[in-house]
N, C-alpha and C positions, 0 to 999 in steps of 0.2 A: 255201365251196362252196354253190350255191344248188341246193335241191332246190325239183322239180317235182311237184306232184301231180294226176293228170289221173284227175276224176271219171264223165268223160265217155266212158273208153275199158274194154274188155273186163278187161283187165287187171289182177288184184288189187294191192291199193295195196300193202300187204307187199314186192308182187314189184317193183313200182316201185319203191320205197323202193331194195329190196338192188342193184336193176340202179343205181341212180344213184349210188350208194356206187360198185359195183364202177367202173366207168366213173368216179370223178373218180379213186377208186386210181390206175387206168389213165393218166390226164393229170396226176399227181401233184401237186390239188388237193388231195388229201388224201396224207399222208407217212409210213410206218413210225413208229410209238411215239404219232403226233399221236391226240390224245383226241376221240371221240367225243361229241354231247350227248348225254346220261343219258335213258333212255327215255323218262318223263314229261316232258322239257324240249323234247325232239322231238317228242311227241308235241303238247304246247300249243302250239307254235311252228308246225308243221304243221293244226293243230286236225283230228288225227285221233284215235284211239281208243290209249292205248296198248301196250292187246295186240297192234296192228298192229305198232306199231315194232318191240316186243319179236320180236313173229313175223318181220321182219325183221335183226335183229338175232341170233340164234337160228340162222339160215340161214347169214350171214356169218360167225355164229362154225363151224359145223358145217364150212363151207367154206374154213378156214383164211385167210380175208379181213380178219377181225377178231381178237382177243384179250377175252375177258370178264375183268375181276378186283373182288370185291367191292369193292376201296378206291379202285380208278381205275376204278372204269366198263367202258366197252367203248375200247379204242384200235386204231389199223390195224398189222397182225403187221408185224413188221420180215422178215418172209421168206415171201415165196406161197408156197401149196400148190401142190407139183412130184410128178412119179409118176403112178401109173397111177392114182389115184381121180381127178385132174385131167382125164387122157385120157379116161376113161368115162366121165364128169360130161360133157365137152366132146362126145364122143362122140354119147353121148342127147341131148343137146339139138338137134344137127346132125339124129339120125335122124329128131326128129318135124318140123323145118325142110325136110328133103330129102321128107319124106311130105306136109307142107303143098304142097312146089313140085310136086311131081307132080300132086293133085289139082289140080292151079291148071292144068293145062299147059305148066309151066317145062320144058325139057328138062335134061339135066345140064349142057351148056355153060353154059347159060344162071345152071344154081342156082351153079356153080363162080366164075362169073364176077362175082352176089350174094357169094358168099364171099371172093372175092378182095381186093374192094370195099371190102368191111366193116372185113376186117382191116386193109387199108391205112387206111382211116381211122384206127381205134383207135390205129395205130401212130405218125399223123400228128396226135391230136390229145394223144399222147403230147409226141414232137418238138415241137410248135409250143410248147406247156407249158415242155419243159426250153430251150428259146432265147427266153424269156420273151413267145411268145405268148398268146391266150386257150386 
């Protein structure tokens, strides 16, 4: 999996980090049990700081995305996080997205129809993944 890292946008590197983990999860570029690199190895490879990683990594484990174990590292859980911290987690993130679209102008159809979107992608870049797509 190739990570991106964009120094140029708003966005803390950390949280780039966690979003392009979670997202290759998602296109199962990365697999249940598959090993993670070890924070300093990320972090050189990356040439960022590796408290970032870690602060990434940190996140993913909190979010039942990853597995920490002293002797293996970090590897990706053989089972997501399901339940209601899922749903509230999913939840919040939607409510400051549906408060960005309104400042913006979006009306609901409109944000509904960004959401519609989005998911079929994910879903589809899932699919293209498991029928040996990019």
């Amino acid at each position: 999996m190739l990570i991106e890292i964009k120094t140029y946008v708003s966005m803390p590197i950390y949280e780039q980090l966690r979003n392009q983990i979670v997202l290759g999860i998602a296109a199962k570029e990365l697999i249940p049990c598959e090993r993670l690199p070890s924070v300093r190895n990320l972090a050189a490879d990356l040439g960022i700081n590796f408290h970032t990683v870690n602060k990434a990594y940190s996140m993913l484990c909190d979010e039942g995305y990853i597995v920490m174990d002293r002797r293996q590292g970090a590897v990706v859980a053989q089972e997501m996080p399901n339940g209601e911290s899922i749903f509230s987690n999913l939840s919040q993130q939607l409510l400051i997205s549906a408060a960005e679209a309104v400042c913006h102008g979006i009306d609901e159809k409109g944000f509904l129809s960004i959401c519609a979107d989005c998911y079929k992608k994910a879903t589809t870049i899932t699919k293209n993944t498991e029928n040996g797509g990019c």
